[in-house]
N, C-alpha and C positions, 0 to 999 in steps of 0.2 A: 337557456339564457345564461351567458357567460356575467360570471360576478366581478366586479374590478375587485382589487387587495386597497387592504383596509390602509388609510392611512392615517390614522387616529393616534400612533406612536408618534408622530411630528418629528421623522425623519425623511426626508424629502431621497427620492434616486438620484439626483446629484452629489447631495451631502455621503449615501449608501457607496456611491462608485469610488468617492474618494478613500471610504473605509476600507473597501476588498482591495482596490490597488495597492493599500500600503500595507493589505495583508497579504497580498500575492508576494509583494518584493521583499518582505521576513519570512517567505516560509523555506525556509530551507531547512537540513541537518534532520528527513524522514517526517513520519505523520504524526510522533509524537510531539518534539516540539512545534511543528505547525498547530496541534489540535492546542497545546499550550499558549501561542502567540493568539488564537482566532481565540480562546478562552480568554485570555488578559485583556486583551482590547474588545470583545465583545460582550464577556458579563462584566468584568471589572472595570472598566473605563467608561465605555459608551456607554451600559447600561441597556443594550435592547433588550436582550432576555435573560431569565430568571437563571440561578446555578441550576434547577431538578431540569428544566426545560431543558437547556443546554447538554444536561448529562444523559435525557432521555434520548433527543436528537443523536447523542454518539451514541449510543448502546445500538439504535436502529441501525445507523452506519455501518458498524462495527459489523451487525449479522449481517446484513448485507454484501452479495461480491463485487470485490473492483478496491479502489482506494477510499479507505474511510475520512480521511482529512480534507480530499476535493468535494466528497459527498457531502461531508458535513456543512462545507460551506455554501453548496448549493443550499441544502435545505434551510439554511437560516437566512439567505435571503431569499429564498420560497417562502415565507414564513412573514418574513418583513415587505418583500414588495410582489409576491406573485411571481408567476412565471417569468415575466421577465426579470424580478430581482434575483430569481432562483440561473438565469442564462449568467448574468450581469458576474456572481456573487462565482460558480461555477468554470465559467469560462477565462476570467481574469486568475482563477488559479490556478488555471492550465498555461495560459500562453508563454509565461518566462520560462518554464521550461523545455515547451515545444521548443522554442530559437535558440536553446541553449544548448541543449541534448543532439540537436540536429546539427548545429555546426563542431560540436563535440566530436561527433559520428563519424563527419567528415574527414576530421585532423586524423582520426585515429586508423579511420581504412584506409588514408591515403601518405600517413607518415607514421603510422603506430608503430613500426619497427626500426626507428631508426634512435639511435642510442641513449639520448635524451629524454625522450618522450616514452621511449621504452620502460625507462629506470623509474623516471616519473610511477608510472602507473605500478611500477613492481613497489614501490610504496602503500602507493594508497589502497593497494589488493590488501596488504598487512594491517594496515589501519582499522578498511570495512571490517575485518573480524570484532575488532574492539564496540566499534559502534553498532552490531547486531548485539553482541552478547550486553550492551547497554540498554540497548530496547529489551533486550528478556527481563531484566532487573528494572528499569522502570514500570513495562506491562503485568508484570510478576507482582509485583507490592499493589497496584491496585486491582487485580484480581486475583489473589489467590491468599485472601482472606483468611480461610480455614481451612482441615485438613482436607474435607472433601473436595475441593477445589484445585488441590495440590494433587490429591491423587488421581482427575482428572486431566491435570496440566501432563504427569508424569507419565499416564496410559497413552497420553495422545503423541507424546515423544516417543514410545518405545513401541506405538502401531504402526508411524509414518516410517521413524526412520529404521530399526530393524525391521520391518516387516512389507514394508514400503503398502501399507493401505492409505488408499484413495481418500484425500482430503476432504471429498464431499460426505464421504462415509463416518469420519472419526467427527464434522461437527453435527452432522444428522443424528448421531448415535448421542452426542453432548447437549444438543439441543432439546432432545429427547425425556434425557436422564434430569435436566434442569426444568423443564416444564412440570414434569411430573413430582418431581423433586417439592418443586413450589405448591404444587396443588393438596401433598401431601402434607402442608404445612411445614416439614422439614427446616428447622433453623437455617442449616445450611447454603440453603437455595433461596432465603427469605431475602426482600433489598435490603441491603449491607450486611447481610450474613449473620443478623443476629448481635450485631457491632454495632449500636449508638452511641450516646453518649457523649464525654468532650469532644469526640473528633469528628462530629457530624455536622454537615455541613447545616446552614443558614441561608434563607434565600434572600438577598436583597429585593427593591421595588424595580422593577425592570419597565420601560419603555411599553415593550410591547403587552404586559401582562399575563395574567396566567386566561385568559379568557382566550376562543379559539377565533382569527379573524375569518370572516364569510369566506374568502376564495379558499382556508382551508376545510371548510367542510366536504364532505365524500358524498360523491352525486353519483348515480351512475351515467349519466351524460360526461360528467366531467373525467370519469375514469378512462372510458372509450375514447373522449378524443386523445386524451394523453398516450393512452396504448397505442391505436392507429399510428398518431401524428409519430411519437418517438421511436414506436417500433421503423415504421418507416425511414425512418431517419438513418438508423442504425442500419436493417437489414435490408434496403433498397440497394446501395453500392456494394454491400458485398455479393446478393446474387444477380448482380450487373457485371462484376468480375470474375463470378467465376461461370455464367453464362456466355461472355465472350472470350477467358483465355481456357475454360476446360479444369476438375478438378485437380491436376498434377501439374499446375504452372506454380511458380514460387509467389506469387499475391496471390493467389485463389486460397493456398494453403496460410500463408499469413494470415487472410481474411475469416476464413473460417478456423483456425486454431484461435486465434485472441477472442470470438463471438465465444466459442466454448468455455473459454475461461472466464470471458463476463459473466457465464453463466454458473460456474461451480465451487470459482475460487472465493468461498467466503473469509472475513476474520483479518479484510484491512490487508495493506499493502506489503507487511512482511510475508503474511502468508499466501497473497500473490506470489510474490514471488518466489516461494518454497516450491509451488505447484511447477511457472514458468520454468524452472533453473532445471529442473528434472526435465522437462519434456522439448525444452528446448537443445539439452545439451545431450540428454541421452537417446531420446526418440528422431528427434529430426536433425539433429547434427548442425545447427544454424551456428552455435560456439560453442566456443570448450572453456570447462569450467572459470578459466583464469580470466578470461573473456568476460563472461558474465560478471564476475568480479570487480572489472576494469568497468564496465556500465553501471554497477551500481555505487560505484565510485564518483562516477561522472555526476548522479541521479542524488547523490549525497552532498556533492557540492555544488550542487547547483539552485537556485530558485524552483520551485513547483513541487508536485506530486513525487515520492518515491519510485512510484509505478512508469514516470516516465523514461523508464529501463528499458521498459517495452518497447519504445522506439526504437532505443538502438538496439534492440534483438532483432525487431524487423527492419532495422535498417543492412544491419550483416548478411541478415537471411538472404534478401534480395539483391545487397552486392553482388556476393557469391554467386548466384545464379540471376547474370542481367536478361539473360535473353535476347531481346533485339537490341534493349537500350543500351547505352552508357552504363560501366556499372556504379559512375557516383547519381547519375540520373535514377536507375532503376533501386539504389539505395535511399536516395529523400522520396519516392513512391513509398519502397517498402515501410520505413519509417514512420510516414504520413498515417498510411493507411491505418496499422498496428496503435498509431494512436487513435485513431477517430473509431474505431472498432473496439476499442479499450472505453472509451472516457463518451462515447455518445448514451450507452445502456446505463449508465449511470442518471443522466438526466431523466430517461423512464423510470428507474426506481425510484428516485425522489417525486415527481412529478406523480407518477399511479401511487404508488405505495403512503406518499406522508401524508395525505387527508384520514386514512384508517391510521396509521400510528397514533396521530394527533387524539383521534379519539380513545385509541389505547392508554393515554397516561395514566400510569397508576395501577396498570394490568397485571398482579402479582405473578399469575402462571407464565406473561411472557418476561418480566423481571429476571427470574428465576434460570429461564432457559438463554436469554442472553448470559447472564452471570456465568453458567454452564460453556456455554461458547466460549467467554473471553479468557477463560481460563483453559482451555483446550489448544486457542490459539496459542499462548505462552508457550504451548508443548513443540505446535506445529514451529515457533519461531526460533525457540530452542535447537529443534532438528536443524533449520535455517543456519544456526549458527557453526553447529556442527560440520556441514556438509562443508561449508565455507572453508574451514578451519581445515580440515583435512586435505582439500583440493589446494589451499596457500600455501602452509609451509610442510607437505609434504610432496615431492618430485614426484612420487611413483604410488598408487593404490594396486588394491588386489580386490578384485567381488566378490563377495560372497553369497554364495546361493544354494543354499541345505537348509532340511527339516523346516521348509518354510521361513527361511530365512531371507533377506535382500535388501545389500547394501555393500558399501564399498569400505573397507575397512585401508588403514593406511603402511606401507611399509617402513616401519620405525626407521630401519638405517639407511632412507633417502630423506631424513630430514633438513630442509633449508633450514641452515642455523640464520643465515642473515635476514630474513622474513620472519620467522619466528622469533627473532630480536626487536623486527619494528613492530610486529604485532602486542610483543612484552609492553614495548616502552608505550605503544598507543593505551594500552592499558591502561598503566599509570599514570598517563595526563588525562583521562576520562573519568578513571574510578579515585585515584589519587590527589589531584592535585585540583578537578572539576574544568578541564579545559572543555572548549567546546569543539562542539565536533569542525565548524569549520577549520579550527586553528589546528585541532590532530591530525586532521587529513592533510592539509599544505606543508604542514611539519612532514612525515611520513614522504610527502611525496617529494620536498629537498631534500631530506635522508637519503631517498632512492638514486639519488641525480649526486649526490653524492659518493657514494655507495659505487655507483658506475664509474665517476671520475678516479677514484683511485682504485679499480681495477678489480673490485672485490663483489661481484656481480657480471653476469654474462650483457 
C-alpha cells in the first residue's frame, strides 16, 4: 500500500512549484552556484530543511552519477512532497535549459561559422577556462580540509590526467580509502576532518524537521516499483532504438554511450563532463575539442543543469550523421534523446536510493567515504580544467604515449596569444575583482566580436 508524503511542514505543492520555478530561473553560472541559490532560498529563507539535512542530501548527490545540483533538487522535493514533489522539483530544473541549449544548437550548426558568431564563441572558449579553474577553488576549500584529502585530490589528478585511468576507478579506489578511513577512526576521514569549532555550522528550526516523513521510509514494495517503474522509463526507448535502427546507427550509439555514463560518471557535473569530453572527442569523433568548449559555454550561460552539454554533444553527433533525416531534424532527435538518457536515471537514484540514505544520516563510514570522493573529484575537475586550457589557447598538441603514460601535452610555440589574453583577463574579473560568471562570459564574448572587427582573429 502506497503512503501519501506527509504534509505536516504546511507547505502546500502550489506554494512548492512557485519555489522550484524561481529556482529553475537563478540557476545558472554551473552546479555550484545553483547548489548555492537552492541552499539560500531553501535553508535560509524558506526554511524547509535543516543546514546537516541539506548538506547530507548533497554529499548523496555528489556520490551519485549524473548532475548533483538537478539531483539535489529532485530529492528535496522528494523529501517535501513525494514523488510527485521530487518530478515537480526535478523537472522544472531541467526545462529552461532543454529550450535553451536546443535552440543554442541550432544557431550554432546552422551559422557557427559565420564571423560574428564565430568570434562570439572564440570568446567565451577563453572565459570557460576561468570559470572551471573557479570551481576547483571553490570545491577545493570545502573539501580538501586536510592534508590527506589534498593528497587524494592530487593522486586523482595525476591518475586521470597523466595516466588517463578510468574515472570510475580513481572514485571506487577514494571511496574505498574514505570508508575505511572513517571506520578506522582516522581524524582525517571523521565529518569535518576533525575541524569544529567557530566555523561549524548551526542548524536552524526547519519546516520539515529532522524526523523522517512516512513516504520516505525504505519498503521493499516501494523500492521495486521505483526500479521497474524508472528503470523502464529510462531503458524502454533506448532499446526500442537501438532494436529498430541496429547498434551502428548514430541514436543507437547516443543512446547507449550517455546510459553508460549515467552509469559511471560519479562526482557531479564537472566531472561529467571530464568523462564526456574524452570520449566524446577522442573515441567517437562527434566534436573537437573547441567544440566542446563552445557547448559548455552555451551550458554556462544559460538557465539549468551544467550537464545540459550533453544535448548539444548529441545534438552535433546526429547532425553529422542525419541519415534519412534533415540534419537540423535528425539533430533536435539527437539532442532530445542525449537528454532524456542523461537526466531520466537520475530520478531512479533519488527515488530507489533516498529512502536508505534517509535512514543513513549520521553514518560515519559513509561520511568519511563521501568526504574521500569530494575530494578526489577536486582532482578529476582540476584535470577538467587542464584539458580545457591546453585545447584554448594552444593551436597545436602533441600525445604523449610512453612508460605508461597518456595525454596530450601542448606545443608551446603555437600559443594563441589573443585567447590566452581573454582567458588572463576572465581571470581577473572572477578571482580579482569577483565578477560573476554571467557578466565574464558576455564580456569575453564582446571581446571576441571585437577582436574579429579589427582583424586580429581569424
Amino acid at each position: 500500500m502506497s503512503v501519501k508524503p506527509s504534509d505536516d511542514h504546511g507547505v502546500t505543492f502550489a506554494a512548492a512549484f512557485r519555489v522550484w520555478l524561481k529556482i529553475a530561473s537563478l540557476s545558472f553560472g554551473g552546479p555550484a552556484g545553483q547548489i548555492a541559490v537552492m541552499h539560500r532560498i531553501l535553508v535560509e529563507e524558506k526554511r524547509w530543511i535543516s543546514e546537516s539535512r541539506f548538506l547530507h542530501a548533497l554529499s548523496y548527490c555528489t556520490l551519485l552519477p549524473g548532475p548533483e545540483a538537478q539531483q539535489l533538487a529532485t530529492y528535496v522535493g522528494w523529501l517535501m512532497h513525494g514523488t510527485a514533489g521530487g518530478l515537480m522539483a526535478g523537472g522544472l530544473f531541467i526545462l529552461p535549459g532543454v529550450f535553451a541549449i536546443m535552440g543554442l544548437s541550432v544557431i550554432y550548426a546552422g551559422w557557427g561559422h559565420v564571423g560574428f558568431i564565430a568570434a562570439a564563441f572564440f570568446g567565451l572558449k577563453a572565459a570557460v577556462l576561468a570559470v572551471v579553474v573557479d570551481a576547483v577553488f571553490r570545491v577545493g576549500r570545502r573539501a580538501l580540509r586536510n592534508t590527506a584529502m589534498k593528497a587524494i585530490a592530487a593522486a586523482a589528478f595525476v591518475a586521470i590526467f597523466f595516466f588517463a585511468t578510468p574515472f570510475p576507478a580513481i572514485i571506487i579506489v577514494a571511496g574505498v580509502l574514505g570508508w575505511l578511513g572513517a571506520r578506522q577512526g582516522w581524524p582525517a576521514f571523521a565529518p569535518g576532518g576533525g575541524h569544529g569549532g567557530p566555523g561549524a555550522i548551526v542548524d536552524c528550526e526547519s519546516l520539515l524537521g529532522e524526523t523522517s516523513p512516512p513516504h520516505t521510509h525504505p519498503s521493499r514494495e516501494r523500492a521495486l516499483r521505483a526500479f521497474f517503474t524508472w528503470g523502464s522509463v529510462w531503458l524502454v526507448p533506448v532499446a526500442g532504438v537501438v532494436a529498430t535502427l541496429g547498434t551502428g546507427d548514430v541514436f543507437s550509439r547516443i543512446a547507449i554511450f550517455f546510459s553508460e555514463m549515467a552509469l559511471v560518471t560519479f562526482g557531479g557535473a564537472y566531472a561529467v563532463l571530464a568523462y564526456v569530453a574524452q570520449e566524446a572527442v577522442s573515441t567517437y569523433h562527434w566534436v573537437s575539442p573547441g567544440e566542446m568548449l563552445d557547448g559548455l559555454g552555451m551550458a554556462e550561460t544559460t538557465p539549468g543543469p551544467l550537464i545540459m552539454v550533453l544535448q548539444f554533444v548529441g545534438f552535433m553527433a546526429a547532425y553529422r550523421a542525419p541519415g534519412a533525416l534533415a540534419p537540423m531534424a535528425s539533430g533536435v532527435f539527437g539532442g532530445l534523446l542525449a537528454t532524456w538518457v542523461t537526466f531520466a536515471p537520475c530520478f531512479l537514484w533519488i527515488f530507489l536510493g533516498g529512502p536508505y540514505i534517509e535512514r543513513l544520516r549520521g553514518n560515519k563510514p559513509l561520511a568519511g567515504a563521501l568526504s574521500a570522493i569530494t575530494a578526489a573529484v577536486v582532482g578529476v575537475i582540476l584535470n577538467l580544467a587542464v584539458w580545457f586550457a591546453i585545447h584554448a589557447i594552444f593551436r597545436e598538441t602533441w600525445q604523449v604515449r610512453a612508460f605508461g603514460l597518456s595525454f596530450d601535452a601542448p606545443v608551446f610555440a603555437r600559443v594563441d596569444p589573443w585567447a590566452l589574453a581573454l582567458a588572463i583577463a576572465a581571470a581577473v574579473a572572477i578571482f580579482r575583482f569577483k565578477r560573476g560568471v554571467i557578466h565574464t562570459l558576455a564580456g569575453c564574448c564582446l571581446a571576441g566580436v571585437a577582436l574579429y572587427l579589427a582583424g586580429l582573429t581569424p
